[in-house]
C-alpha positions in Angstrom: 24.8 181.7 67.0 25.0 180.9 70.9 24.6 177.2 69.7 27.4 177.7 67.6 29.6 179.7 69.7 28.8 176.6 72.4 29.7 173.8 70.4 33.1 175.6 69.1 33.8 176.2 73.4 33.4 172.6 73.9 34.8 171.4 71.2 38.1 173.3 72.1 37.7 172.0 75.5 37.8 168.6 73.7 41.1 169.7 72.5 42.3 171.0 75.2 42.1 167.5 77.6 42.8 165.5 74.5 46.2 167.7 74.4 46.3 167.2 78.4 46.0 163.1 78.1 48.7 163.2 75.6 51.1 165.7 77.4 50.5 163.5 80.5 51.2 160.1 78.5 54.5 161.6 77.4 55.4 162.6 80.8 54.9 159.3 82.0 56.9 157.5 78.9 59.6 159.7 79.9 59.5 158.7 83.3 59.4 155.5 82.4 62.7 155.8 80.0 64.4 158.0 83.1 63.6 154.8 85.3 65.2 152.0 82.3 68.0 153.2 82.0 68.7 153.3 86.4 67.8 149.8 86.4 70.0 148.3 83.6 72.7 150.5 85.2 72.1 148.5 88.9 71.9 145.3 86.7 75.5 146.0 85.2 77.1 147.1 89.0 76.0 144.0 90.3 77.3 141.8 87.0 80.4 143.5 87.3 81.1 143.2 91.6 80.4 139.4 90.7 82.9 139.4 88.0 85.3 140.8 90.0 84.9 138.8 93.4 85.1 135.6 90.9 88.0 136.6 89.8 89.7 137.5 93.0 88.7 134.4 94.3 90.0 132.1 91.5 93.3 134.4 91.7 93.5 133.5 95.7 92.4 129.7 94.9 95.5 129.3 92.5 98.1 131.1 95.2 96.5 129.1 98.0 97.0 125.7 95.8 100.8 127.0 94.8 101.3 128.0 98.4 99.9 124.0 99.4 101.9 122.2 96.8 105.4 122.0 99.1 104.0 122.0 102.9 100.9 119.5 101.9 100.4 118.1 98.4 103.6 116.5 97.7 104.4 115.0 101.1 101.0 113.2 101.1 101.4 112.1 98.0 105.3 111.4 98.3 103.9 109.5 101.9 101.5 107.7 99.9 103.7 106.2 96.9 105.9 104.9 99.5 103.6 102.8 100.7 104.7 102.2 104.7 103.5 99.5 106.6 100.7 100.2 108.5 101.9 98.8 112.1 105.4 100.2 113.6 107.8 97.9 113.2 111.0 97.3 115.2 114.4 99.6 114.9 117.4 100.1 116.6 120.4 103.3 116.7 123.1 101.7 114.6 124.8 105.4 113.8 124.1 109.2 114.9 126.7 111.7 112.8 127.1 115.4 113.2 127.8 116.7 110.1 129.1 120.2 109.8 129.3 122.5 106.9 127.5 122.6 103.3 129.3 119.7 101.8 129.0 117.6 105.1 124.9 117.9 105.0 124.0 116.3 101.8 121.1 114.7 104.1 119.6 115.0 107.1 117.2 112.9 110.1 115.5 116.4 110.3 115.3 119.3 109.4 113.4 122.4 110.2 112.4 123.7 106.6 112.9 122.5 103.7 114.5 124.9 101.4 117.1 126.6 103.5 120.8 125.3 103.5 122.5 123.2 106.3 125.6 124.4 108.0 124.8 121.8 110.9 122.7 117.9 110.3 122.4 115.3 112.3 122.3 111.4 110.2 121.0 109.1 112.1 121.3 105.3 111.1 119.4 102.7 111.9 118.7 98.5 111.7 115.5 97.6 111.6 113.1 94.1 111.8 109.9 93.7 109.9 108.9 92.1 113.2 106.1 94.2 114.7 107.3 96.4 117.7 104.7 95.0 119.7 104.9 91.4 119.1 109.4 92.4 120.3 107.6 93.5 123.8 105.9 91.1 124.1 108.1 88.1 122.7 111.9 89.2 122.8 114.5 87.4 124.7 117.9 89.1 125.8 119.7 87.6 122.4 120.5 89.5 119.8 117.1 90.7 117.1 117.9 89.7 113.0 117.7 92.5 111.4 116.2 92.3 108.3 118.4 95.3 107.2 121.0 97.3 108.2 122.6 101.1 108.2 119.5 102.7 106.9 119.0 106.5 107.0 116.4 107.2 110.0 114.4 110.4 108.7 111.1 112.3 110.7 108.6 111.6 108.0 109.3 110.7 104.1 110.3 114.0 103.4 113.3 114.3 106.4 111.7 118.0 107.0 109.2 120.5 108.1 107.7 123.4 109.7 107.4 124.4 113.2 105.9 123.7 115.1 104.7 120.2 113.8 108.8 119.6 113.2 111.1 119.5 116.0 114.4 118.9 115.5 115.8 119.2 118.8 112.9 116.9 120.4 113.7 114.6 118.0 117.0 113.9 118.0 117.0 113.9 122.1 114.9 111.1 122.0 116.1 109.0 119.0 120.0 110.2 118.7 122.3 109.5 120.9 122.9 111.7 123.9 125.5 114.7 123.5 127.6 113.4 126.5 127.9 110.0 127.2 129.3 108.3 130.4 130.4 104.5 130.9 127.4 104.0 132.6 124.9 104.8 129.7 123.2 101.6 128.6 122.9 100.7 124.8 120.3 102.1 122.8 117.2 100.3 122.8 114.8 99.3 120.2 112.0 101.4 119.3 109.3 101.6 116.8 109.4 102.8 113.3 108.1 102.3 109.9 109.4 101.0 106.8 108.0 101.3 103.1 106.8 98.4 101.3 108.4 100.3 98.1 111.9 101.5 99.4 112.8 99.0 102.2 116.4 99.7 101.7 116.5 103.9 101.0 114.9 104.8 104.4 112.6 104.2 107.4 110.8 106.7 109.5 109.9 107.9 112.5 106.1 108.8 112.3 103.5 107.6 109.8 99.4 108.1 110.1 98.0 106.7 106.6 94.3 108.6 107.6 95.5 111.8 109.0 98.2 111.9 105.4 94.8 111.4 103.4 92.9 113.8 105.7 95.1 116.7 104.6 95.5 116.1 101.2 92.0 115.4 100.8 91.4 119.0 102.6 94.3 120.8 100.8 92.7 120.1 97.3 89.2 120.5 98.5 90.5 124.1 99.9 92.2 124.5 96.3 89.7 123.5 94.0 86.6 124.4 95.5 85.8 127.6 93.4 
């Protein structure tokens, strides 16, 4: 009876840790289901944070390339197309108007901004030489130059505009216009240098023209546009 009464003590006992192991292997496979479910839910916060900075930066990209298009884009590109000669060539003052009012502005030398209305331009007009400004210093006599054309609209770049403070109006016209008050003792305008396009010759010439800093920008606008 004892052996018996041993056997069915142990045998319980059997029971007992067997129940144990599996009570502990469901606490752990619950633990484990607690810890899934944390994880997939980091996984997902993160996916979406990524999502969302994507799309705020392509949102930003697109209003930075909008915002681009009128100050950079199309006056490189307009600057390219024209295609100026490289080397300044040789101009002289042949006309400086004050135009005031609306209908008196239909154009202007320069302008600070390019979407705002003029009540007040200044046209400047200009002949110009295809000979090199340098090769005039170093090779003009006192006789009057050829020009090779004649009365051409004199603008600050190909646009006739910008921004401050890259655009100065009043700097310009001081020192290519003629001066506000003049006196019998003011001596004719002289020549100065300028550039023409190989494309136009006849629409306009300008004051300013830099072929690697025009590809320099536009090269950095669109990389600054496009790169996400």
């Amino acid at each position: 009876m004892e052996e018996e009464e041993t056997k069915l003590h142990n045998s319980d006992k059997d029971e007992d840790s067997e129940d144990d192991e599996e009570g502990e292997e469901e606490k752990q496979g619950k633990i484990q289901e607690d810890v899934e479910p944390e994880e997939e839910t980091t996984a997902q916060k993160a996916k979406f944070y990524v999502s969302l900075c994507s799309g705020v930066t392509a949102c930003l990209s697109a209003f930075a390339f909008l915002f681009l298009i009128p100050f950079i884009i199309e006056p490189a590109i307009k600057t390219i197309m024209a295609d100026y000669e490289s080397e300044p060539v040789t101009c002289n003052l042949s006309r400086h108007d004050v135009g005031l009012g609306i209908s008196n502005c239909n154009w202007a030398s320069c302008r600070e901004g390019c979407t705002a209305q003029m009540i007040k331009c200044h046209q400047i007009t200009v002949h110009y030489s295809r000979m090199f400004f340098k090769e005039y210093n170093k090779s003009h006599s006192p006789g009057p130059i050829p020009w090779d054309h004649e009365d051409i609209k004199f603008l600050i770049n190909t646009e006739g505009c910008g921004y401050p403070p890259g655009t100065n109006c009043t700097n310009f016209v001081k020192q290519y216009g003629l001066p506000e008050v003049t006196s019998s003792k003011d001596l004719p305008p002289k020549p100065f240098p300028c550039y023409y396009s190989k494309v136009f010759p006849t629409l306009h010439v300008v004051s300013k023209y830099n072929w690697d800093l025009n590809m320099r920008y536009l090269i950095l606008a669109l990389i600054g546009s496009f790169r996400f």
